[in-house]
N, C-alpha and C positions, 0 to 999 in steps of 0.2 A: 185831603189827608189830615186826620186828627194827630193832633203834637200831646203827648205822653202826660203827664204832669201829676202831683201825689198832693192831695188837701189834708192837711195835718193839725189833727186837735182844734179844728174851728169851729166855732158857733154861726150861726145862719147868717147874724149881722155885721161879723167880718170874714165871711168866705171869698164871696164875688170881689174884693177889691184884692187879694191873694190869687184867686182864679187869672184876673187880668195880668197881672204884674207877672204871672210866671209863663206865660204864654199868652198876651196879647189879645188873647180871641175872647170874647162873650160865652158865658154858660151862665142859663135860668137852674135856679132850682130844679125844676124836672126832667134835667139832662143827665146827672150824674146819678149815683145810689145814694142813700143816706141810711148812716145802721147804731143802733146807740150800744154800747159797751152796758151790763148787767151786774150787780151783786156776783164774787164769787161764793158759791155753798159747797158744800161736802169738802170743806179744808180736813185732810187726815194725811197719815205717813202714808200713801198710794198714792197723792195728788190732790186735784182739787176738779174741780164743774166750772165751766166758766161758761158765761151767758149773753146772750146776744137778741135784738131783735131788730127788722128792718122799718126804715120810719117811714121811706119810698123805694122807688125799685129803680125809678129814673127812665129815659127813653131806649136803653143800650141793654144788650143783653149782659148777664151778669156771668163773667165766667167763673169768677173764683170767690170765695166768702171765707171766713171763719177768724181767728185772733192769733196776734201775737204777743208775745209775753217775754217780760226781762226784768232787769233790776235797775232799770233807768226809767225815767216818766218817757222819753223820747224814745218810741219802741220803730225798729225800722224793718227792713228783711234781709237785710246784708247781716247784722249783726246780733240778732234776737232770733228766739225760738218762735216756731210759726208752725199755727195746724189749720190744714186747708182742709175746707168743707167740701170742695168744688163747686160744679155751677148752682144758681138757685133761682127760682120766680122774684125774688125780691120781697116774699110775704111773711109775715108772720114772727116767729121767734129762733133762736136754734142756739145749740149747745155743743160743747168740746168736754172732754175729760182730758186733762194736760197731768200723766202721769210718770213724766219725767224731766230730767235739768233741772231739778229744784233742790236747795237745801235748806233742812230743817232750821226755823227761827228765823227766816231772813225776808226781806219785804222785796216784793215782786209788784209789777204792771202790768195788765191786760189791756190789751184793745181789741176792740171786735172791729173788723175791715171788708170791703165788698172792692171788686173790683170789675170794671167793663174793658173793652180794649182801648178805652180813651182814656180812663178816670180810674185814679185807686183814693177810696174815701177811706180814712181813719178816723173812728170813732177817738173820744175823750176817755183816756185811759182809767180804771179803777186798780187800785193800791189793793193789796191783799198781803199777807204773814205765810208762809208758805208751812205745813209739819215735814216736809220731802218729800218724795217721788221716789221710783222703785229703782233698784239698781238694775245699771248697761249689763246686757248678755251679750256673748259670743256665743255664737253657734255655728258657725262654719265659716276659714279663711278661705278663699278662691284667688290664685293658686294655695296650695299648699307647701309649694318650693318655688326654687327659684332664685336667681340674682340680686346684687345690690342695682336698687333700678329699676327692678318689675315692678310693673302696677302688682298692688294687692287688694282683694277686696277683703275687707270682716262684715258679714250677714249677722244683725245681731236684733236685739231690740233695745230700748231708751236711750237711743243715743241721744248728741242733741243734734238739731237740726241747722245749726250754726258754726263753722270754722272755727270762731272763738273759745266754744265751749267743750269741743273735745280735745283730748287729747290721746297721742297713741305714742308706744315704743316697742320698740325691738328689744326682747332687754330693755339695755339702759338705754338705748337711741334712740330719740325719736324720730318719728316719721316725719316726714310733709303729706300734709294734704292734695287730694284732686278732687275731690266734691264729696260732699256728706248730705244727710237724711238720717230719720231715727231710724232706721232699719240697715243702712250700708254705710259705713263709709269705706272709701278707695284713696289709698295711700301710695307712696312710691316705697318702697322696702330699702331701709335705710343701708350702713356698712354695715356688716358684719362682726368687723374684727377679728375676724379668726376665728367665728365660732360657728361650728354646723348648725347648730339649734337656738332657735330664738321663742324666749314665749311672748307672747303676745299681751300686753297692757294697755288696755281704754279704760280711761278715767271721764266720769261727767259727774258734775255737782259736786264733786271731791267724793264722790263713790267708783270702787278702780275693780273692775273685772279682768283676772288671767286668764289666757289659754297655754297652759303651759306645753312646750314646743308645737307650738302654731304653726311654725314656720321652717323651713327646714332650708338652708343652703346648699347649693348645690357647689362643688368640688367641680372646676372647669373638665371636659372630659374630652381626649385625645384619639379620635377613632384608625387615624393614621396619616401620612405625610407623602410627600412626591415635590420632588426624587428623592431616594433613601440613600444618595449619595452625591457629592460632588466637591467642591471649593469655597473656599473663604471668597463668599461675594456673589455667589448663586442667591437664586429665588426658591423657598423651599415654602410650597401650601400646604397648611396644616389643616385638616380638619376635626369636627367634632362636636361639640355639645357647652354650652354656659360659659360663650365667651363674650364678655360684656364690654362697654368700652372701658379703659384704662387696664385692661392686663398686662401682662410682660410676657417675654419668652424667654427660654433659658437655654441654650446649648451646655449641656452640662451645668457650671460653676457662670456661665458666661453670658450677659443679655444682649440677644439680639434688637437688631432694629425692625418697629412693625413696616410693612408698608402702605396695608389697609387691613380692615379684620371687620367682620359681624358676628352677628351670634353665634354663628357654627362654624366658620372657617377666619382663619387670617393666613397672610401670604408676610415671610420676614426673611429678612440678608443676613445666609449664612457668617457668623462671625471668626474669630480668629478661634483656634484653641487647642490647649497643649497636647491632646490626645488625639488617637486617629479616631477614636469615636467618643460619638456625646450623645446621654441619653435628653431628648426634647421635652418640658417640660413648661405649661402654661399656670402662671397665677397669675389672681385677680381677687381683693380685697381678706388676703390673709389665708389663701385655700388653694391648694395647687394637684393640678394633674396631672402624669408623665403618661410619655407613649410607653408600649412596652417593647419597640425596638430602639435601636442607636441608631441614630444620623450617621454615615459615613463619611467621613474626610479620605480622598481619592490622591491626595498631597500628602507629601510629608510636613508634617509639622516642625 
């Protein structure tokens, strides 16, 4: 069973004593890949070419190739922008066009990197002045409604391919994260606030693209109830549509207690209330829906 390990910015004559110390085992030279980092060319406002060539290919097949780039010399893959080549023979030279996450005037680091299922090599980073990169698009949110709480996806391009680097909001709210890629990222859809319509803001490299109401809130929805009548202390299940966790119920003026609830139904104890009827009525994050009958009270009040 090969043990994982990452060979970072070394030179040939202090690899192996790094190799042992982080796992113990012996690796020759022609076990791992070795790839050297290249001159960037074509620096313009679109991006830039970043270059790469293989120095061995190693005994393991190569599954993944290509560079990562950031504004720190110590480029990683948790925290920096990364364009995968996929797999390769190990031969030759190869190239990326990194034509987003940058901003104009600022100094960036490339590394070119190969990886096998044992070994991930990183090449000695080269320094580059960045012109920018193209601005983030939206081009379609998936859903396009929905709760505070739904995944959301935005299908776009330049994002960046790092947590750190983008950002997104609701409005003014931002989101959380659940994985990115220059092409997706998928968020959880933040509160609302009260509001039906949300546009949609991703920022990368301090370039910010709208989709103005991207997103649309859905008003919890009340298809109907059982029983339509009874006592202060009955069980009355509600069904319907955009019930998320944390809504309320209302008998009229008056909040009931839930006893369980999912997206489409919750079941809550009748409450007390000064009327012989009360129209039912569910909110959740500033947005409410009533049935269009009354709940009966069978008692006087």
């Amino acid at each position: 069973m090969h043990t994982r390990f990452r060979i970072i910015f070394c030179s040939t004559f202090i690899l192996f004593p790094l190799l042992y110390a982080c796992n113990k085992e012996k690796a020759t030279e022609h076990d791992y890949p070795r790839v050297a980092t290249g001159q960037v060319t074509n620096i313009n406002a679109g991006g830039a070419t970043f270059n790469g060539s293989f120095l061995q290919s190693g005994t393991e097949k190569i599954i993944d190739h290509g560079f990562l780039f950031g504004a720190k010399h110590l480029l990683t893959f948790s925290l920096d922008e990364r364009i995968s080549l996929g797999s390769s023979s190990g031969q030759g030279s190869f190239t990326a066009t990194a034509d987003r996450a940058m901003v104009a005037k600022k100094t960036y680091y490339v590394s070119a990197y190969a990886q096998t299922k044992s070994y991930t090599f990183y090449a000695e980073p080269v320094m580059f002045v960045s012109k920018g990169g193209l601005s983030p698009e939206i081009i379609q949110i998936v859903p396009g409604q929905g709760v505070v709480g739904d995944t959301v996806t935005i299908k776009g391009k330049n994002f960046s391919s790092s947590f750190y680097h983008n950002t997104v909001k609701f409005n003014d709210k931002p989101a959380s994260f659940i994985s990115v890629s220059d092409t997706a990222i998928v968020v959880h859809a933040p509160a609302s606030e009260g509001k039906e319509f949300a546009d949609i803001f991703v920022t990368v490299a301090e370039q910010t693209v709208q989709k103005i109401s991207g997103f649309r809130y859905m008003k919890p929805i009340i298809t109907g109830f059982y029983p339509r009548e009874g006592v202060v202390g009955d069980i009355v299940k509600i069904t319907g549509n955009y019930f998320p966790f944390g809504i309320e119920v209302y008998f009229a003026q008056t909040k009931a207690m839930i006893r369980k609830t999912d997206y489409k139904s919750a079941e809550v104890i009748v409450p007390a209330c000064q009327n012989p009827q009360a129209r039912i009525s569910v909110t959740c994050d500033g947005l409410t829906g009533a049935a269009e009958q009354s709940f009966v009270y069978t008692e006087p009040r």
